[in-house]
C-alpha positions as CSV (number, residue, x, y, z in Angstrom):
1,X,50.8,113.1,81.3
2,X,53.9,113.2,83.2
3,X,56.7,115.5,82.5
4,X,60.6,114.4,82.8
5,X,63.5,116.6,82.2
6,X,66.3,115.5,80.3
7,X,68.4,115.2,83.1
8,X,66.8,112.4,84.7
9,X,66.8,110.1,81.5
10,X,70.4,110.2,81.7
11,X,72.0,107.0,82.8
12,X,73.5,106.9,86.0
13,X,77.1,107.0,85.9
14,X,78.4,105.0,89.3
15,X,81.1,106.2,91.0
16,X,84.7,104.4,91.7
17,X,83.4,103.0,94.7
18,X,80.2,101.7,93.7
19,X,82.2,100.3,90.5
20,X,84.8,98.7,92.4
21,X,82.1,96.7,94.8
22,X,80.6,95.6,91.5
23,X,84.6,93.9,90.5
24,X,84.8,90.0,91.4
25,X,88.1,89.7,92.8
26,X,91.0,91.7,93.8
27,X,93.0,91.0,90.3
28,X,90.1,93.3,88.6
29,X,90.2,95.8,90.9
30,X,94.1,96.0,90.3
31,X,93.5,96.3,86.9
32,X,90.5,98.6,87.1
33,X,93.1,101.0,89.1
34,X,95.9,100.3,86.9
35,X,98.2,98.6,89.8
36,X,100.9,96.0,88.3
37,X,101.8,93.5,91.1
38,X,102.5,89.9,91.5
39,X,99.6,88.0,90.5
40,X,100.6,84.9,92.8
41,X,101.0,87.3,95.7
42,X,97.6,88.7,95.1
43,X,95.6,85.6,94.7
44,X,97.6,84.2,98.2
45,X,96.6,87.1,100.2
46,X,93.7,88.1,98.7
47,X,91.4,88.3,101.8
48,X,94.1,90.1,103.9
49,X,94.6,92.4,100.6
50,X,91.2,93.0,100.4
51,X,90.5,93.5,104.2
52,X,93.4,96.3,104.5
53,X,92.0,97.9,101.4
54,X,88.7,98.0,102.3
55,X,89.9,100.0,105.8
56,X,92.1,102.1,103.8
57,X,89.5,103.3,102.1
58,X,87.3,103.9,105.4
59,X,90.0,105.8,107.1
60,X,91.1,107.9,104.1
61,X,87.5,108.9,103.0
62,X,87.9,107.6,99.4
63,X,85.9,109.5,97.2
64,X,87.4,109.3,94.0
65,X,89.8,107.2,91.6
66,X,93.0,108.8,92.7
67,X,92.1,108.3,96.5
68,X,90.9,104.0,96.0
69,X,94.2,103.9,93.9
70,X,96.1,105.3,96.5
71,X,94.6,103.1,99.4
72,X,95.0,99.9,97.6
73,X,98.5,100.7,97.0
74,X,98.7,101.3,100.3
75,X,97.4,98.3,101.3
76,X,99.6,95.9,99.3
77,X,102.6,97.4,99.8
78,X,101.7,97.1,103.9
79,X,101.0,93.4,103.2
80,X,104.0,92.9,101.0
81,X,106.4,94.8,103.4
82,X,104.7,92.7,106.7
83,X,105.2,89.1,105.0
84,X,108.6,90.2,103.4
85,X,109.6,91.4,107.1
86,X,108.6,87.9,108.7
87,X,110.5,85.9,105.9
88,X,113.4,87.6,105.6
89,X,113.8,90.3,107.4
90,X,114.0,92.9,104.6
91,X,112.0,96.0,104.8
92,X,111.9,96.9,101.3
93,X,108.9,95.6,99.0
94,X,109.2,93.7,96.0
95,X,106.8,93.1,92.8
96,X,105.2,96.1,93.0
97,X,106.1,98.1,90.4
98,X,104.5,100.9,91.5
99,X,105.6,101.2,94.8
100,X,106.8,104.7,96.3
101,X,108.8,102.9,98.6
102,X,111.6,102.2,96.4
């Protein structure tokens, strides 16, 4: 007869990262990190958001929810303020209403 401890019948929590790879698209992982933004501008740069977020995370060493919020923040302001920039010539971002940047 085998003997296990309590503490290895526990479930497995996953962490924000492992939970965030398990989100379909970017508009869940918005929501999952409680980020309002332009659902139109997420869904027509989605790859480019999700590329910059992805490296965000890399460089910053994301290890927990404040840290994956913060990078993907980072990210679609970047992308907003860039395409904004090339349009209009504005720096300032718009639709996100969380943005630091205001």
């Amino acid at each position: 007869m085998t003997h296990v401890s309590h503490g290895s019948l526990a479930k497995h929590k996953p962490s924000t990262l492992e939970h965030i790879a398990q989100l379909e698209n970017m508009t869940e992982v918005l929501a999952y990190l409680e980020i309002d933004a332009d659902r139109s501008f997420v869904e027509a740069h989605q790859q480019q958001l999700m590329r910059r977020f992805n490296g965000y995370l890399i460089l910053s060493k994301a290890d927990d929810w404040f840290s994956c919020r913060r990078a993907l923040k980072n990210a679609y302001c970047r992308i907003q303020r860039t395409n904004t920039n090339l349009q209009t010539g504005r720096q300032a971002c718009r639709g996100c209403t969380s943005c630091e940047r205001r």
